[in-house]
C-alpha positions as CSV (number, residue, x, y, z in Angstrom):
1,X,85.5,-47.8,-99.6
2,X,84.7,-50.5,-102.2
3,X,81.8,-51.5,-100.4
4,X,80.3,-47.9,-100.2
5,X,80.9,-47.7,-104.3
6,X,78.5,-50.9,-104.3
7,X,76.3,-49.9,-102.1
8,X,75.9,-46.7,-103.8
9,X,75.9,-48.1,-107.4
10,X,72.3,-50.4,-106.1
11,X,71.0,-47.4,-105.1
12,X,71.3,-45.7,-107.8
13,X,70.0,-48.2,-109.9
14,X,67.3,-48.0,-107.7
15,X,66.7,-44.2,-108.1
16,X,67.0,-45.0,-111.5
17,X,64.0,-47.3,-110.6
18,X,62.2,-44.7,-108.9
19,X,62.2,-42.1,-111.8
20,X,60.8,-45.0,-113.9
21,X,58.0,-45.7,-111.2
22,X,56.9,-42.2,-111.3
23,X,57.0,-42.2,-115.1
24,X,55.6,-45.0,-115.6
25,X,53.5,-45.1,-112.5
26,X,54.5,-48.5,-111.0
27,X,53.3,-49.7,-107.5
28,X,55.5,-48.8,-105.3
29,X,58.1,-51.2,-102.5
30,X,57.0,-50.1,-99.0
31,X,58.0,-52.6,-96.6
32,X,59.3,-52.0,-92.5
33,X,62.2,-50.0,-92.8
34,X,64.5,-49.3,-90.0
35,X,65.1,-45.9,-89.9
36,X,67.8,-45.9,-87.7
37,X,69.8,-47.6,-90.1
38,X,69.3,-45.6,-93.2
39,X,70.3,-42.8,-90.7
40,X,73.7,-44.3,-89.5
41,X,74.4,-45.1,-93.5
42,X,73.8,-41.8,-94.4
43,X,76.4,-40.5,-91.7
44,X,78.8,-43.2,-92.9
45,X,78.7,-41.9,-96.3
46,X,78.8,-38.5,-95.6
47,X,81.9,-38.6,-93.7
48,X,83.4,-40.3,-96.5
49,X,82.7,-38.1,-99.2
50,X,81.8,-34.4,-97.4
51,X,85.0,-32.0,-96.3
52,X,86.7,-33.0,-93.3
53,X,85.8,-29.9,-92.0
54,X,82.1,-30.8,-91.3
55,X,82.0,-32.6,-87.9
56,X,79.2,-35.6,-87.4
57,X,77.1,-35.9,-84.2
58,X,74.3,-38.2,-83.5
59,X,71.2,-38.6,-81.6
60,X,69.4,-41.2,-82.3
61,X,67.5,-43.2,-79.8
62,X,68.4,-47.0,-79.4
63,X,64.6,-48.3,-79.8
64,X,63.8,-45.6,-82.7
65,X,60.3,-47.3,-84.6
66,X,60.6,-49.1,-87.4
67,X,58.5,-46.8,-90.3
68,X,56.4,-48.4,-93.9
69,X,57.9,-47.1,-96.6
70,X,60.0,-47.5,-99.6
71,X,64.0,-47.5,-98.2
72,X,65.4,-46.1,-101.2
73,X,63.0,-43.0,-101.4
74,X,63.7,-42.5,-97.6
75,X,67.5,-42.6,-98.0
76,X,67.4,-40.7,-100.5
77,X,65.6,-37.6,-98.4
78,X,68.1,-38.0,-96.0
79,X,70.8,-38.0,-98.3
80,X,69.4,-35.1,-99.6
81,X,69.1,-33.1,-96.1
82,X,72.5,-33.7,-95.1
83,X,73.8,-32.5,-98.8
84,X,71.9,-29.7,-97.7
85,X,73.4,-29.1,-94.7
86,X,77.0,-29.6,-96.2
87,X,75.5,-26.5,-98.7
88,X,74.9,-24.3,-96.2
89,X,78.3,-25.1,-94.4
90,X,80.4,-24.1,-97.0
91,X,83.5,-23.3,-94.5
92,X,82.2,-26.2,-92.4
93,X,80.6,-27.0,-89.2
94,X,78.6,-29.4,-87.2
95,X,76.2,-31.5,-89.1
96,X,73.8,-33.3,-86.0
97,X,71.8,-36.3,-86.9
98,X,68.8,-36.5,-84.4
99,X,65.9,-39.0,-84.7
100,X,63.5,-40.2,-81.7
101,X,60.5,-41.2,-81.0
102,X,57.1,-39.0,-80.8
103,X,53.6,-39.1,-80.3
104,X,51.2,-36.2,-81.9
Protein backbone atom coordinates (compact mmCIF):
# COMPACT_ATOMS: atom_id res chain seq x y z
CA UNK A 1 0.00 0.00 0.00
CA UNK A 2 2.96 2.20 0.79
CA UNK A 3 4.27 1.80 -2.46
CA UNK A 4 0.92 2.77 -4.25
CA UNK A 5 0.91 6.16 -1.91
CA UNK A 6 4.37 6.81 -3.65
CA UNK A 7 3.59 6.01 -6.71
CA UNK A 8 0.63 8.11 -6.62
CA UNK A 9 2.20 11.11 -4.83
CA UNK A 10 5.01 11.31 -8.35
CA UNK A 11 2.17 11.35 -10.22
CA UNK A 12 0.61 13.80 -8.90
CA UNK A 13 3.40 16.00 -8.79
CA UNK A 14 3.50 15.27 -12.23
CA UNK A 15 -0.16 16.35 -12.99
CA UNK A 16 0.83 19.11 -11.06
CA UNK A 17 3.43 19.39 -13.88
CA UNK A 18 1.04 19.07 -16.56
CA UNK A 19 -1.32 21.94 -15.41
CA UNK A 20 1.93 24.07 -15.44
CA UNK A 21 2.87 22.86 -19.08
CA UNK A 22 -0.44 23.87 -20.37
CA UNK A 23 -0.24 27.19 -18.44
CA UNK A 24 2.79 27.92 -19.20
CA UNK A 25 3.01 26.08 -22.47
CA UNK A 26 6.15 23.88 -21.88
CA UNK A 27 7.28 21.20 -24.46
CA UNK A 28 5.87 18.32 -23.63
CA UNK A 29 7.63 14.42 -22.38
CA UNK A 30 6.56 11.98 -25.10
CA UNK A 31 8.69 9.06 -25.04
CA UNK A 32 7.56 4.93 -25.85
CA UNK A 33 5.23 4.10 -23.40
CA UNK A 34 4.02 0.74 -22.73
CA UNK A 35 0.55 0.84 -22.65
CA UNK A 36 -0.01 -2.35 -21.31
CA UNK A 37 1.54 -1.38 -18.18
CA UNK A 38 -0.12 1.83 -17.47
CA UNK A 39 -3.27 -0.45 -18.03
CA UNK A 40 -2.38 -3.20 -15.41
CA UNK A 41 -1.39 -0.13 -12.89
CA UNK A 42 -4.52 1.40 -13.29
CA UNK A 43 -6.33 -2.00 -12.40
CA UNK A 44 -4.04 -2.39 -9.45
CA UNK A 45 -4.99 0.87 -8.11
CA UNK A 46 -8.48 0.63 -8.69
CA UNK A 47 -8.99 -2.43 -6.84
CA UNK A 48 -7.32 -0.89 -4.04
CA UNK A 49 -9.21 2.09 -3.67
CA UNK A 50 -12.78 1.35 -5.67
CA UNK A 51 -15.80 -0.68 -3.56
CA UNK A 52 -15.24 -4.19 -3.40
CA UNK A 53 -18.24 -4.60 -5.12
CA UNK A 54 -16.78 -3.67 -8.64
CA UNK A 55 -15.27 -6.87 -10.08
CA UNK A 56 -11.97 -6.42 -12.49
CA UNK A 57 -11.52 -8.31 -15.79
CA UNK A 58 -8.85 -7.96 -18.32
CA UNK A 59 -8.11 -8.39 -21.88
CA UNK A 60 -5.22 -7.30 -22.83
CA UNK A 61 -3.16 -8.84 -25.45
CA UNK A 62 0.41 -10.14 -24.47
CA UNK A 63 2.28 -8.24 -27.50
CA UNK A 64 -0.04 -4.92 -27.18
CA UNK A 65 2.28 -1.92 -29.22
CA UNK A 66 4.22 0.16 -27.40
CA UNK A 67 2.49 4.02 -28.20
CA UNK A 68 4.58 7.90 -28.24
CA UNK A 69 3.30 9.78 -25.79
CA UNK A 70 3.51 11.48 -22.41
CA UNK A 71 2.86 8.40 -19.61
CA UNK A 72 1.47 10.61 -17.08
CA UNK A 73 -1.25 12.28 -19.47
CA UNK A 74 -2.13 8.66 -20.62
CA UNK A 75 -2.54 7.29 -17.17
CA UNK A 76 -4.22 9.83 -16.26
CA UNK A 77 -7.16 9.13 -19.16
CA UNK A 78 -7.34 5.84 -18.01
CA UNK A 79 -7.58 6.66 -14.51
CA UNK A 80 -10.11 8.87 -15.45
CA UNK A 81 -12.27 6.14 -17.54
CA UNK A 82 -12.23 3.66 -14.94
CA UNK A 83 -13.37 6.52 -12.23
CA UNK A 84 -15.99 6.75 -14.68
CA UNK A 85 -16.96 3.47 -14.85
CA UNK A 86 -16.92 3.12 -10.97
CA UNK A 87 -19.59 6.43 -11.38
CA UNK A 88 -21.85 4.69 -13.32
CA UNK A 89 -21.68 1.58 -11.12
CA UNK A 90 -22.78 2.94 -8.12
CA UNK A 91 -24.25 -0.47 -6.61
CA UNK A 92 -21.30 -2.11 -8.46
CA UNK A 93 -20.54 -4.32 -11.27
CA UNK A 94 -17.94 -5.58 -13.71
CA UNK A 95 -15.42 -3.10 -14.70
CA UNK A 96 -13.51 -4.88 -18.08
CA UNK A 97 -10.13 -3.59 -19.11
CA UNK A 98 -9.66 -4.55 -22.88
CA UNK A 99 -6.75 -3.27 -25.06
CA UNK A 100 -5.42 -5.02 -28.48
CA UNK A 101 -4.00 -4.45 -31.27
CA UNK A 102 -5.70 -2.75 -34.61
CA UNK A 103 -5.05 -1.67 -37.87
CA UNK A 104 -7.45 1.28 -39.60
Amino acid sequence: MLNILQINTKRGASVVKQILFFARGNEDKRSLVQVKHLLLDVQQMAQVTFPKSIEFRRHIDDNLWMVTADTTQVHQVFMNLAVNARDAMPNGGTLTITAENKLK
